[in-house]
TORPA-4810 file (N, C-alpha, C, O; in nm, 3 decimals):
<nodes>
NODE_1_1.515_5.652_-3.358_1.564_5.791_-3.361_1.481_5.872_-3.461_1.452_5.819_-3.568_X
NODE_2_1.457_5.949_-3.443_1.343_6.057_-3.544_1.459_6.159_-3.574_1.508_6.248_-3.504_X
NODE_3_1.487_6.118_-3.701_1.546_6.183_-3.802_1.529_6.324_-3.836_1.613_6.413_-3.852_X
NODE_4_1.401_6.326_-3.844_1.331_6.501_-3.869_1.398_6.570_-3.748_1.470_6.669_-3.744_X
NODE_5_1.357_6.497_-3.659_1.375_6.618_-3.541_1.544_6.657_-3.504_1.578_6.766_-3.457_X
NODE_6_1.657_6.518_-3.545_1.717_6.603_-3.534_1.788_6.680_-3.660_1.886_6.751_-3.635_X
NODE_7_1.758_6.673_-3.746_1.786_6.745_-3.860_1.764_6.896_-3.828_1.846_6.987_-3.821_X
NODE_8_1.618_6.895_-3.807_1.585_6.992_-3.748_1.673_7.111_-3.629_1.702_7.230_-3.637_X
NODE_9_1.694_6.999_-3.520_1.798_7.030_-3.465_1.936_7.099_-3.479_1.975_7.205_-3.430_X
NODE_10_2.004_7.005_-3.563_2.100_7.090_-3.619_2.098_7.214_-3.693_2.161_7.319_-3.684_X
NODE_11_1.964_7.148_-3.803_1.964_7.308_-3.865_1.924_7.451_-3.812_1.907_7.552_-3.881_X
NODE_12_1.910_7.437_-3.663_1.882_7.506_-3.573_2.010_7.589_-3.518_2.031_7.710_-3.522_X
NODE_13_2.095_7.472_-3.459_2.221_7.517_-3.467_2.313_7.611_-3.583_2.388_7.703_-3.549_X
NODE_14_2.297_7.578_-3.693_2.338_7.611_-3.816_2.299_7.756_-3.846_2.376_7.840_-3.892_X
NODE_15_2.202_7.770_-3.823_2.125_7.899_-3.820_2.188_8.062_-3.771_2.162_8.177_-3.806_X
NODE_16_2.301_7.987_-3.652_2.371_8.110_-3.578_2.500_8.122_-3.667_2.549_8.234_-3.650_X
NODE_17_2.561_8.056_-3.745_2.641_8.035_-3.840_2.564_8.147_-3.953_2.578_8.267_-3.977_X
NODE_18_2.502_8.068_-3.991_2.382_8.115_-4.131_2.392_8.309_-4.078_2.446_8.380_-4.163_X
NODE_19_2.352_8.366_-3.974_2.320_8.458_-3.908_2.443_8.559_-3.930_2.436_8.681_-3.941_X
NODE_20_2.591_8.455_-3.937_2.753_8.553_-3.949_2.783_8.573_-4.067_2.869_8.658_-4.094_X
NODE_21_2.703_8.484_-4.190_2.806_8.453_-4.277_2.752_8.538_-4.373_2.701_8.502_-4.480_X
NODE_22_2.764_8.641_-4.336_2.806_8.792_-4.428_2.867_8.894_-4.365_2.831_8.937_-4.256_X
NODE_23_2.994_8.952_-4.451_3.070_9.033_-4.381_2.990_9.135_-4.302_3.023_9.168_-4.188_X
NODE_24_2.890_9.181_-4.363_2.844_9.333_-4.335_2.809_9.274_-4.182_2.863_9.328_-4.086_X
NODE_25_2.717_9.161_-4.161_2.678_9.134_-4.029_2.771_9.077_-3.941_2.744_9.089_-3.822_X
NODE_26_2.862_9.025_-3.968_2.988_9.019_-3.899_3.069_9.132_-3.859_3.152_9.112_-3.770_X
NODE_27_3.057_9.262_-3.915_3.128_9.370_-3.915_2.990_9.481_-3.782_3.020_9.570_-3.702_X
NODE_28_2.876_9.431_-3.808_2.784_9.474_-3.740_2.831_9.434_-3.568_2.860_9.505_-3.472_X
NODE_29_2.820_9.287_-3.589_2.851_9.242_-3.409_3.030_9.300_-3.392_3.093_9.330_-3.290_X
NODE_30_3.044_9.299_-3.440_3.202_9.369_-3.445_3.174_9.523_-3.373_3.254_9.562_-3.287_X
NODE_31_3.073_9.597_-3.407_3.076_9.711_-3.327_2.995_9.668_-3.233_3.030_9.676_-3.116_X
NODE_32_2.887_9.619_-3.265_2.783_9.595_-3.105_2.911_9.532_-3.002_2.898_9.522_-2.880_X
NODE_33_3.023_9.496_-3.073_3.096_9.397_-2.933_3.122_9.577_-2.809_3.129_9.583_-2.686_X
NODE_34_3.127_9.682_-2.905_3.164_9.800_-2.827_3.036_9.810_-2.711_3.056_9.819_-2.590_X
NODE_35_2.936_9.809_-2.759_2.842_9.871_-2.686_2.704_9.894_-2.781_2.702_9.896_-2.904_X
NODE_36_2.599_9.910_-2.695_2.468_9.963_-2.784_2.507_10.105_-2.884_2.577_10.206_-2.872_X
NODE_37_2.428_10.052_-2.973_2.429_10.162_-3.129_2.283_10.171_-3.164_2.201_10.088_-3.125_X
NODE_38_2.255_10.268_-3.235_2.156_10.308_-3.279_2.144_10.260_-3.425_2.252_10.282_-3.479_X
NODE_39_2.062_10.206_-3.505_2.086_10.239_-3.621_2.124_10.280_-3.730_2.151_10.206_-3.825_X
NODE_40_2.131_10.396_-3.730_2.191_10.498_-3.795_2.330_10.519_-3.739_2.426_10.553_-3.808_X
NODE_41_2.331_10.497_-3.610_2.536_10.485_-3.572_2.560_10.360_-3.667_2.613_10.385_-3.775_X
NODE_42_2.535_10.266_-3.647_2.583_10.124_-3.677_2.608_10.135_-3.869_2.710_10.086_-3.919_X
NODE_43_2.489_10.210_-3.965_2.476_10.223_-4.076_2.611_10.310_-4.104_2.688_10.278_-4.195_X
NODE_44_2.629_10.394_-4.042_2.739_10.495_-4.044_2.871_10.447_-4.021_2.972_10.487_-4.078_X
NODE_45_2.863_10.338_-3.913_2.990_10.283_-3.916_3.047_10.183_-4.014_3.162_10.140_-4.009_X
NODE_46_2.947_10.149_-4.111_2.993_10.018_-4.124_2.955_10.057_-4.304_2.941_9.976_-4.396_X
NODE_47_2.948_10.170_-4.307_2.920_10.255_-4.474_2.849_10.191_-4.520_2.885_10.144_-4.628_X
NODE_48_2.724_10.156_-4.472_2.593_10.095_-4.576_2.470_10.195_-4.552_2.512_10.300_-4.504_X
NODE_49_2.355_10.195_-4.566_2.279_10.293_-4.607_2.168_10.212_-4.510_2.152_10.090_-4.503_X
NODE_50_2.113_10.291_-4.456_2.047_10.275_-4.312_1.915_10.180_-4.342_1.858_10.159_-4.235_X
NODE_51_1.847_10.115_-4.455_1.770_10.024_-4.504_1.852_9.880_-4.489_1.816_9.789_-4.415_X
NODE_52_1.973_9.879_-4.578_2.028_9.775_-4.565_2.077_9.714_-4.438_2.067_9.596_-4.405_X
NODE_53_2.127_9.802_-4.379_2.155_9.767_-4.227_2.083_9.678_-4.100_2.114_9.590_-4.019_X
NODE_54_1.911_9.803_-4.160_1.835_9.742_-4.056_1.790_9.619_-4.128_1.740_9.528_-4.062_X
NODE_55_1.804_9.607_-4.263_1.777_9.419_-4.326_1.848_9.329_-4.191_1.791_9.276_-4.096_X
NODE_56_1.988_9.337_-4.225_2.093_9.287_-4.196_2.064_9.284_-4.020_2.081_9.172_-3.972_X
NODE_57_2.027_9.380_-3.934_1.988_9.359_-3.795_1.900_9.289_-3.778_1.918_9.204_-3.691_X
NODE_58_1.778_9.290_-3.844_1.667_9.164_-3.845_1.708_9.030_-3.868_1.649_8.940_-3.810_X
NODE_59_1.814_9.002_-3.953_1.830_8.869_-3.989_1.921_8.834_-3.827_1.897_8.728_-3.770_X
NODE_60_2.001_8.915_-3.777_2.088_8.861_-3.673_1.983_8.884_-3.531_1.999_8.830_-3.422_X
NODE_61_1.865_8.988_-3.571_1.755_8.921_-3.425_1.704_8.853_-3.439_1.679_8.786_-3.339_X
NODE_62_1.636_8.806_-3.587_1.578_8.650_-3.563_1.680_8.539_-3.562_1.641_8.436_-3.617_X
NODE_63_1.759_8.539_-3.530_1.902_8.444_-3.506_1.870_8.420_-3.359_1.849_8.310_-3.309_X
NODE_64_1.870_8.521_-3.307_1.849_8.586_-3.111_2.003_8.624_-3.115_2.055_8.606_-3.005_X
NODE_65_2.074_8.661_-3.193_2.191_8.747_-3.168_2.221_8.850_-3.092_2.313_8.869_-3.013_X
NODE_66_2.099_8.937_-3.137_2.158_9.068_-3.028_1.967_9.088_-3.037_1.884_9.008_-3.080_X
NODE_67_1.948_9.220_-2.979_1.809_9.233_-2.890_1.835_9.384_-2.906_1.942_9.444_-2.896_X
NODE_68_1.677_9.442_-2.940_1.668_9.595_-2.946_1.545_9.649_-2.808_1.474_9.603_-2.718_X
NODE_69_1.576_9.747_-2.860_1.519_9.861_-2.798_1.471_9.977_-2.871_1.532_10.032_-2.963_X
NODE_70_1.309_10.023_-2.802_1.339_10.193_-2.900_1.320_10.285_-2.817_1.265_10.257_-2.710_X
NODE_71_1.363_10.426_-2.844_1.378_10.514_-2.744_1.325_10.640_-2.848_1.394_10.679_-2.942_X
NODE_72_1.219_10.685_-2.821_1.190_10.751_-2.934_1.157_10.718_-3.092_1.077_10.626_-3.109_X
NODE_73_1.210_10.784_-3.216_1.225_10.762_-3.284_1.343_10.654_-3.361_1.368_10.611_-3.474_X
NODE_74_1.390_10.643_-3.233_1.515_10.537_-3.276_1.550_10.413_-3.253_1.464_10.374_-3.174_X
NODE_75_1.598_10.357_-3.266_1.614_10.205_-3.258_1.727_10.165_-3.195_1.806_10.259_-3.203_X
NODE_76_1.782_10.063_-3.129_1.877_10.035_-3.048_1.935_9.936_-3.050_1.838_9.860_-3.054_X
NODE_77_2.021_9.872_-3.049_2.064_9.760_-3.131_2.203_9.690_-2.990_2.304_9.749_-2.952_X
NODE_78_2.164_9.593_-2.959_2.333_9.545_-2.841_2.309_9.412_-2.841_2.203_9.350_-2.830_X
NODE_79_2.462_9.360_-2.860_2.477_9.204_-2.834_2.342_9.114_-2.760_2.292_9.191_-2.677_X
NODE_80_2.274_8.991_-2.761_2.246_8.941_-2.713_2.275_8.902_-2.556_2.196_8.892_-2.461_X
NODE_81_2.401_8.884_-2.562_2.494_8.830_-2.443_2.614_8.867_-2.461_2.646_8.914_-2.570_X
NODE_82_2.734_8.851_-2.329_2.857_8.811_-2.382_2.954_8.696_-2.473_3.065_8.700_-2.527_X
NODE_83_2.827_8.577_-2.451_2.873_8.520_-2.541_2.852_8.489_-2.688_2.901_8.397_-2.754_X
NODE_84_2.763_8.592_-2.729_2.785_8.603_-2.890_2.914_8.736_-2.942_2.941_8.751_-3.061_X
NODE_85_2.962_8.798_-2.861_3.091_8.872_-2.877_3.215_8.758_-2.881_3.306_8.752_-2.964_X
NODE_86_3.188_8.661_-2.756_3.278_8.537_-2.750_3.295_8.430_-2.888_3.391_8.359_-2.919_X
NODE_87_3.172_8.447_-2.951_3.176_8.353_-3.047_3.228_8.432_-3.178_3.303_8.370_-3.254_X
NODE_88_3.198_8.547_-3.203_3.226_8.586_-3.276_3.440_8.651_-3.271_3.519_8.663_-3.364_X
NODE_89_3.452_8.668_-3.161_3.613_8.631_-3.112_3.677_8.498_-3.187_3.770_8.494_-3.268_X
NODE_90_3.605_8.401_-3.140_3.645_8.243_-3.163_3.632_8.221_-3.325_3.721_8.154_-3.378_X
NODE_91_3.517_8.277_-3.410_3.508_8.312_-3.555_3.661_8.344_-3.560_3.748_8.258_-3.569_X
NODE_92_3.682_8.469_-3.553_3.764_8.568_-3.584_3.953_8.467_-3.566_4.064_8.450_-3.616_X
NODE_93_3.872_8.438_-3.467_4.076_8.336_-3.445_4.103_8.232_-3.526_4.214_8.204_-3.572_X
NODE_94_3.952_8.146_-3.552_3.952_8.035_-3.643_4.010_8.088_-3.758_4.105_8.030_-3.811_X
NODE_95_3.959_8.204_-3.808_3.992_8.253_-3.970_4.123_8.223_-3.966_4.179_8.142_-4.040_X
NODE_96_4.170_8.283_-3.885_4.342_8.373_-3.889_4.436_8.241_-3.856_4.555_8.248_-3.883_X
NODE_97_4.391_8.139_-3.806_4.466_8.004_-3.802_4.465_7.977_-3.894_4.572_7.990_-3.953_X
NODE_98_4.369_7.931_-3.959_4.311_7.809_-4.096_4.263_7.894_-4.256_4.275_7.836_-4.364_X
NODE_99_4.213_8.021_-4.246_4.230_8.068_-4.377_4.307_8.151_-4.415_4.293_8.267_-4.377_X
NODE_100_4.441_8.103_-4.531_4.550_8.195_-4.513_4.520_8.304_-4.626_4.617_8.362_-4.674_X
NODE_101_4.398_8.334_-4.668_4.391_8.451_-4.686_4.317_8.580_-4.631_4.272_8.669_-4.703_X
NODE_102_4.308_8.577_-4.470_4.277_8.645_-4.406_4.402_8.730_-4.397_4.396_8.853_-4.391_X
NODE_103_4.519_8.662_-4.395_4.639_8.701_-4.363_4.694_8.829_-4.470_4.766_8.924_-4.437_X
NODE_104_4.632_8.797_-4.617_4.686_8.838_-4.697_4.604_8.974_-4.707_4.659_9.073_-4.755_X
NODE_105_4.463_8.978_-4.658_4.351_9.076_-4.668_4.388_9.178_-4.529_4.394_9.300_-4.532_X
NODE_106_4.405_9.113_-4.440_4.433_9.206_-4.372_4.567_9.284_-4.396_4.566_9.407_-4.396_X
NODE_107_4.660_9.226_-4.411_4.782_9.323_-4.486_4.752_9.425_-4.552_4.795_9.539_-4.529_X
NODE_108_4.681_9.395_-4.634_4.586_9.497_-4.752_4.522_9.606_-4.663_4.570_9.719_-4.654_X
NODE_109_4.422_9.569_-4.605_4.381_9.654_-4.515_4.429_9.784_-4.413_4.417_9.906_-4.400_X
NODE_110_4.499_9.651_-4.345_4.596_9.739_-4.210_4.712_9.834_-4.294_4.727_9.950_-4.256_X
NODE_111_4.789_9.786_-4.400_4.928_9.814_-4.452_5.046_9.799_-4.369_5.049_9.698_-4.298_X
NODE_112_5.121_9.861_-4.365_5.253_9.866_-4.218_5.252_9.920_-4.149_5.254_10.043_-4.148_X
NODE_113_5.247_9.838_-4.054_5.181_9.924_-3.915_5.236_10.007_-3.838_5.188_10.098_-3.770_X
NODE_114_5.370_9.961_-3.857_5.485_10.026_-3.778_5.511_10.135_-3.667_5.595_10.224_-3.652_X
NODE_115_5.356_10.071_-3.567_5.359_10.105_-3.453_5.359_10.041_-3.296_5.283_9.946_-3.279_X
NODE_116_5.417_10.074_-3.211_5.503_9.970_-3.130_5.344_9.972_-2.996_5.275_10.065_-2.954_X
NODE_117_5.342_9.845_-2.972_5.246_9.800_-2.883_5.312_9.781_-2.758_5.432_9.771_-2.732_X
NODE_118_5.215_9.777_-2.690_5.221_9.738_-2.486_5.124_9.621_-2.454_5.001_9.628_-2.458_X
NODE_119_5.181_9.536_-2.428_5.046_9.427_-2.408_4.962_9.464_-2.256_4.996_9.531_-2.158_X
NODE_120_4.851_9.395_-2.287_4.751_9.433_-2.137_4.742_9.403_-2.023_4.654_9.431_-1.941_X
NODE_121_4.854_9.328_-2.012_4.904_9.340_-1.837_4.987_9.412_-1.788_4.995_9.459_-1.674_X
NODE_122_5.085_9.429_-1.925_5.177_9.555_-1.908_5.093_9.698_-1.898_5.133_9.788_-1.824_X
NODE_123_4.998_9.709_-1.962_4.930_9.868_-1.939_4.876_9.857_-1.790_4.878_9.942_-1.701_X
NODE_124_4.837_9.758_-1.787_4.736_9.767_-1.624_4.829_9.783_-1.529_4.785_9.865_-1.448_X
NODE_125_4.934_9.745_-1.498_5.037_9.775_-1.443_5.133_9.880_-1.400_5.195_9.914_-1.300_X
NODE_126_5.111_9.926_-1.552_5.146_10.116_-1.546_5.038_10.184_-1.494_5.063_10.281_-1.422_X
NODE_127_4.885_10.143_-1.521_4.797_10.232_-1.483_4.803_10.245_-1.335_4.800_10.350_-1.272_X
NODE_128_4.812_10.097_-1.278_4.817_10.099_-1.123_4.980_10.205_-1.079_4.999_10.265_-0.974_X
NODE_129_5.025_10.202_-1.137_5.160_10.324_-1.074_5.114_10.434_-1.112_5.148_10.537_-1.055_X
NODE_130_5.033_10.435_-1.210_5.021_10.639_-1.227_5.077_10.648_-1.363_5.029_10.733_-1.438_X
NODE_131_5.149_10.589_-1.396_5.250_10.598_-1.505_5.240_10.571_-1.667_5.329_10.516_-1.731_X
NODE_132_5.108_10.622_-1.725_5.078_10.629_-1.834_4.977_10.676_-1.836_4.904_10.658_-1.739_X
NODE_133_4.929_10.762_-1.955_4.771_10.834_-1.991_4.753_10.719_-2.089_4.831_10.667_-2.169_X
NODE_134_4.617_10.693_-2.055_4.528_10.596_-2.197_4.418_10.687_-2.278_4.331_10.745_-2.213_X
NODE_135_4.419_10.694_-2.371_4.343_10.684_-2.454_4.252_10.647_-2.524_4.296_10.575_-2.613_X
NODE_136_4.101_10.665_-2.533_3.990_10.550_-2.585_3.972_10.628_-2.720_3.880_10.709_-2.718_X
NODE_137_4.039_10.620_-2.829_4.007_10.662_-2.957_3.874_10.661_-3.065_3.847_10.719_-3.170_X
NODE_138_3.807_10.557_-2.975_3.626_10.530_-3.038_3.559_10.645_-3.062_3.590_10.759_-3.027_X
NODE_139_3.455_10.606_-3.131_3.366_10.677_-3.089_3.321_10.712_-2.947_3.351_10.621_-2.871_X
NODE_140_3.263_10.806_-2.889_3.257_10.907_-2.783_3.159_10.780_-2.761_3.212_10.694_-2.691_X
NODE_141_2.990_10.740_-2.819_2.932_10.639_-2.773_2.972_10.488_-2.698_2.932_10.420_-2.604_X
NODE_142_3.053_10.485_-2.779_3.175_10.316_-2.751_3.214_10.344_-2.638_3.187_10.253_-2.559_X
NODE_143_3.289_10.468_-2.570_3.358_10.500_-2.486_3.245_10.504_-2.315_3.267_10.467_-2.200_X
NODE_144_3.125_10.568_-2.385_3.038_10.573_-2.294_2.977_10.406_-2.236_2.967_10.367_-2.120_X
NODE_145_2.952_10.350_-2.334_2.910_10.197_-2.264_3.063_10.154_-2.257_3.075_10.108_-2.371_X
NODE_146_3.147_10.144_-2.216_3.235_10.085_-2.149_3.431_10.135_-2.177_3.467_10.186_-2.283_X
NODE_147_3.510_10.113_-2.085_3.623_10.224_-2.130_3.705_10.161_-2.001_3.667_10.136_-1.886_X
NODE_148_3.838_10.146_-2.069_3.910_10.068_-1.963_3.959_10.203_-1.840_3.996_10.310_-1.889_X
NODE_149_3.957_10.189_-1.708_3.950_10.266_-1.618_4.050_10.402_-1.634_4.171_10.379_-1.646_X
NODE_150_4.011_10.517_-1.635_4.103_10.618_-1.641_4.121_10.676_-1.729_4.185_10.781_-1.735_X
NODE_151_4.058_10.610_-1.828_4.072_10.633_-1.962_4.053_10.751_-2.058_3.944_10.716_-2.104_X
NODE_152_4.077_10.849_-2.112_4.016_10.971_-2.147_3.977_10.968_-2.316_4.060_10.935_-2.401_X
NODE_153_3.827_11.012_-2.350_3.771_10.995_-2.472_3.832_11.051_-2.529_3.870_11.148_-2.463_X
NODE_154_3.888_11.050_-2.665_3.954_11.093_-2.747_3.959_11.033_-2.908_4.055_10.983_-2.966_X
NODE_155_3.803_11.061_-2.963_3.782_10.983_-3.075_3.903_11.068_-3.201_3.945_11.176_-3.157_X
NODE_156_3.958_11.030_-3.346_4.023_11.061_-3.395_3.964_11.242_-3.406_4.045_11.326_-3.367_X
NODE_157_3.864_11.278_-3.444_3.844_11.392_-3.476_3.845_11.514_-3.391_3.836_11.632_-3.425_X
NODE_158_3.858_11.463_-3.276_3.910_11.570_-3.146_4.025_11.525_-3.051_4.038_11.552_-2.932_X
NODE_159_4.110_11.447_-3.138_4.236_11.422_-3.063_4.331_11.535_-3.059_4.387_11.566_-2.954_X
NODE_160_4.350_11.597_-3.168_4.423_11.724_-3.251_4.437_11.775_-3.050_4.540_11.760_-2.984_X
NODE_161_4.301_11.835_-2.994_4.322_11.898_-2.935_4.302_11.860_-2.816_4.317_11.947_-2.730_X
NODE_162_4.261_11.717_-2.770_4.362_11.660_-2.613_4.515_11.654_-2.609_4.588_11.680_-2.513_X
NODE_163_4.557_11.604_-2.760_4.709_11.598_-2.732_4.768_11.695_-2.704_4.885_11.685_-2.670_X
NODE_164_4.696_11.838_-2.710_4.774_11.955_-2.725_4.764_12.034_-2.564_4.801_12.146_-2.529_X
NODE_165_4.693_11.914_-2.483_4.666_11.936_-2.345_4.724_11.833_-2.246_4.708_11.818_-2.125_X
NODE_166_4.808_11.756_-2.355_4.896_11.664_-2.263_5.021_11.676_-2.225_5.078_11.773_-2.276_X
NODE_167_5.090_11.607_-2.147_5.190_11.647_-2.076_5.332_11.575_-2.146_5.314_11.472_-2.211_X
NODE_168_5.400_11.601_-2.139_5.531_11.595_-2.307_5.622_11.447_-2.237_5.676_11.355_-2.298_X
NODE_169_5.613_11.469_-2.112_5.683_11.378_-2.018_5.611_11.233_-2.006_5.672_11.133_-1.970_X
NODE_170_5.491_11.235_-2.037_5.415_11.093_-1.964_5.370_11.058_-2.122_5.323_11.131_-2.210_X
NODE_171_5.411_10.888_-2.120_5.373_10.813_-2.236_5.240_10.791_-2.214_5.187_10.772_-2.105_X
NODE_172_5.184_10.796_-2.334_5.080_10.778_-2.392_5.028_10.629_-2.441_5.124_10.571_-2.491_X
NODE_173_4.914_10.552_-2.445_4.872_10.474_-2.508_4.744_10.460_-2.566_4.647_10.465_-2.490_X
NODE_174_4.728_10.444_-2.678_4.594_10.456_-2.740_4.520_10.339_-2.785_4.575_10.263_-2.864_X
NODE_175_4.375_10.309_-2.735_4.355_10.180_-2.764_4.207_10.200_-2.843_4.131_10.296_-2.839_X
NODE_176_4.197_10.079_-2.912_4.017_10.144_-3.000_3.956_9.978_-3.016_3.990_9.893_-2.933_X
NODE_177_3.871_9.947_-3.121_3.785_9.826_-3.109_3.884_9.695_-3.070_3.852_9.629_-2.971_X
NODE_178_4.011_9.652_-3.152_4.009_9.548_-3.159_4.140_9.532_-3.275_4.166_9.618_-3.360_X
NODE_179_4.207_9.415_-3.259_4.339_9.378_-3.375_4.300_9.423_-3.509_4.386_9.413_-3.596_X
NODE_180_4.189_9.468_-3.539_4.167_9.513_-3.720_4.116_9.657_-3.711_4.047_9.711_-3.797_X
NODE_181_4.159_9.716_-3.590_4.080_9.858_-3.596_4.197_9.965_-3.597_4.290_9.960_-3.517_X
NODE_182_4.186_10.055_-3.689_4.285_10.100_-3.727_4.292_10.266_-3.639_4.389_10.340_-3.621_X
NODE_183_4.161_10.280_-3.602_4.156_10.441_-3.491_4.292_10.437_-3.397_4.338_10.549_-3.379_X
NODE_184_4.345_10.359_-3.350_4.483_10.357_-3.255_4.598_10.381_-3.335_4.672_10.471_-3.295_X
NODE_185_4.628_10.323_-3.435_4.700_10.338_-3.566_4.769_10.471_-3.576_4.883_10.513_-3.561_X
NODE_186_4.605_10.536_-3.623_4.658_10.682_-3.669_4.678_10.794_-3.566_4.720_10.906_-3.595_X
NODE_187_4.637_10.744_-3.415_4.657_10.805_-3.298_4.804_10.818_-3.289_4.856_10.925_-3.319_X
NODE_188_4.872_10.720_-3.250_4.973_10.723_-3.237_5.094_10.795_-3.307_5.190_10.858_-3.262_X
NODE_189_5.049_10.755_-3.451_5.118_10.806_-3.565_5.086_10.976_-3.498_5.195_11.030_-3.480_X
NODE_190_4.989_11.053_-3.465_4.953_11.187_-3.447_5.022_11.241_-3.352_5.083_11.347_-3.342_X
NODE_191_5.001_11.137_-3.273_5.082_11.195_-3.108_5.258_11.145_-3.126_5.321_11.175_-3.025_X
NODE_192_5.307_11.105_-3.189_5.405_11.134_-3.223_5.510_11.254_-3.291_5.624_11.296_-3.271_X
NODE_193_5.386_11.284_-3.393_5.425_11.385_-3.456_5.399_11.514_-3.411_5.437_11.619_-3.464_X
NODE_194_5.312_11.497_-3.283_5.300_11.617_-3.162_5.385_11.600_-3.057_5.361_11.644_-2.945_X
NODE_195_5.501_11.527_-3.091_5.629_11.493_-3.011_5.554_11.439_-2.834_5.583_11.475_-2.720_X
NODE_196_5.467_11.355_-2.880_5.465_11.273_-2.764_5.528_11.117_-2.788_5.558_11.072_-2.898_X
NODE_197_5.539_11.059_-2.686_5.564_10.910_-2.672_5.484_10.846_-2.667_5.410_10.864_-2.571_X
NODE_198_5.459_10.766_-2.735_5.291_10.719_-2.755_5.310_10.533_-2.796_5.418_10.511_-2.851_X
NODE_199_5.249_10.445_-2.782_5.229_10.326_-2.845_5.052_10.326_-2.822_4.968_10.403_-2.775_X
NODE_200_5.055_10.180_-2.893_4.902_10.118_-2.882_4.876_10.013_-2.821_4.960_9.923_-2.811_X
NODE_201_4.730_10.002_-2.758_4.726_9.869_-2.678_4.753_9.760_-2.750_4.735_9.801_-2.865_X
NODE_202_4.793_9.618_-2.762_4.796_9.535_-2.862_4.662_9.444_-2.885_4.667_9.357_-2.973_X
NODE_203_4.512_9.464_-2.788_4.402_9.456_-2.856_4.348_9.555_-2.801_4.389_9.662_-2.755_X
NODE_204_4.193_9.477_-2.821_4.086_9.607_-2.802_4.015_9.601_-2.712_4.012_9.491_-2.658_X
NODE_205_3.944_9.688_-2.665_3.837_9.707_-2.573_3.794_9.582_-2.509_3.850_9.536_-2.410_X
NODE_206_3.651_9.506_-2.593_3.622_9.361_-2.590_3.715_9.255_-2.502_3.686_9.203_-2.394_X
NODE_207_3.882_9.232_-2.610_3.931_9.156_-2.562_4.017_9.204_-2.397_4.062_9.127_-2.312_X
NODE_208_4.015_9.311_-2.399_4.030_9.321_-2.262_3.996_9.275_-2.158_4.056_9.232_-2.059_X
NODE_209_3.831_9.296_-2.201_3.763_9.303_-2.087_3.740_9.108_-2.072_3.702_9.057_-1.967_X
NODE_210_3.770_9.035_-2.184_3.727_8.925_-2.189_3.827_8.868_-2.122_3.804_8.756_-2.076_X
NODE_211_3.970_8.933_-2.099_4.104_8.863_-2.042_4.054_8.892_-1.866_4.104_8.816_-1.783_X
NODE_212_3.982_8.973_-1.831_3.926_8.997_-1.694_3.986_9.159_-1.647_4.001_9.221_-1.542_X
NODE_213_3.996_9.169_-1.715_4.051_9.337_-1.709_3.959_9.414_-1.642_3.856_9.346_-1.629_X
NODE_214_3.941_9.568_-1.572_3.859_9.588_-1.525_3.809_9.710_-1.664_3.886_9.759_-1.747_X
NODE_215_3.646_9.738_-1.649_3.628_9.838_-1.748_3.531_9.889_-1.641_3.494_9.825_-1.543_X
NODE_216_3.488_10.034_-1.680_3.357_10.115_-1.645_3.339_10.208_-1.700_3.419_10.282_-1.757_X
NODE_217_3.221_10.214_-1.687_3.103_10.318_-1.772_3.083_10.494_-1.712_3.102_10.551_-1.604_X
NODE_218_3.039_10.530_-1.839_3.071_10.684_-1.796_2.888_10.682_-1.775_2.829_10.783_-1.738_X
</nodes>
């Protein structure tokens, strides 16, 4: 058996590990799970300063994580595949089983949520009757590479004035990245207090589409 090679081997494997294990780049494939970003979107989302970022994107393309593009002056940045969104899912569940202070950080984070969810067979269900407006609270970009069917863009900073074009009678649901994304949160909380009926999806986008849900692109 040649030892080198598989050492080698593994540490090959290891490498896509090596590639997550910093928040910032974990928080990176966390938005690429939305859709292609630009640079400067991705720096913006994730409050680091557009040098550090693109460090941090190089280390996860020489991984083969995700794969660019340029279009102009800009740079383009999207998952490799679906299954580095998948793995990084499977990350994300491992934590929340086995390290119990994910539990305690996200508390911190999220605070009390104390807003009432619809799970995603239950929404698809209403959608097929007619019988609920959805909401894609993302960014307007997120919404454009992919958006569960019917869906109307409505990132936090121009919600003020779809809600004020909705109808008082039909519940509302607002859905955004994912179980740690808080854009649905404060939707709801809004459209409440614009005396609508409102809940949130109970995940996100991603896991939707990963349960076989249907999505499409604007």
């Amino acid at each position: 058996m040649n030892g080198t090679a598989k050492s080698a081997l593994f540490d090959a494997f290891a490498s896509v590990a090596q590639a997550l294990g910093s928040g910032r780049r974990a928080e990176i494939v966390d938005v690429l799970a939305q859709g292609e970003r630009s640079v400067e979107e991705i720096a913006t989302e994730i409050d680091q300063s557009v040098a550090n970022t693109s460090h941090h994107l190089q280390l996860l393309l020489r991984a083969g994580l995700v794969r660019s593009r340029r279009k102009g002056t800009r740079i383009y940045y999207r998952l490799a595949s679906d299954r580095v969104g998948d793995l990084w899912a499977a990350v994300r569940e491992v934590a929340e089983r086995h390290v119990a202070e994910v539990h305690v950080l996200a508390d911190d984070y999220l605070g009390e949520r104390g807003v009432e969810q619809i799970a995603a067979d239950e929404l698809e269900a209403r959608l097929a009757k007619g019988s609920v407006i959805v909401l894609d609270v993302r960014p307007e970009p997120e919404y454009r590479a992919g958006h569960i069917p019917g869906a109307l863009s409505a990132p936090l900073d121009s919600l003020d004035a779809v809600a004020a074009k909705l109808p008082k009678r039909r519940e509302v649901v607002a859905y955004c990245r994912g179980p740690y994304c808080v854009y649905a949160d404060d939707a709801v909380r809004l459209l409440r207090e614009r005396g609508l009926k409102a809940r949130r999806l109970d995940v996100g986008l991603p896991e939707w589409r990963r349960a076989g849900h249907p999505v499409e692109t604007s």
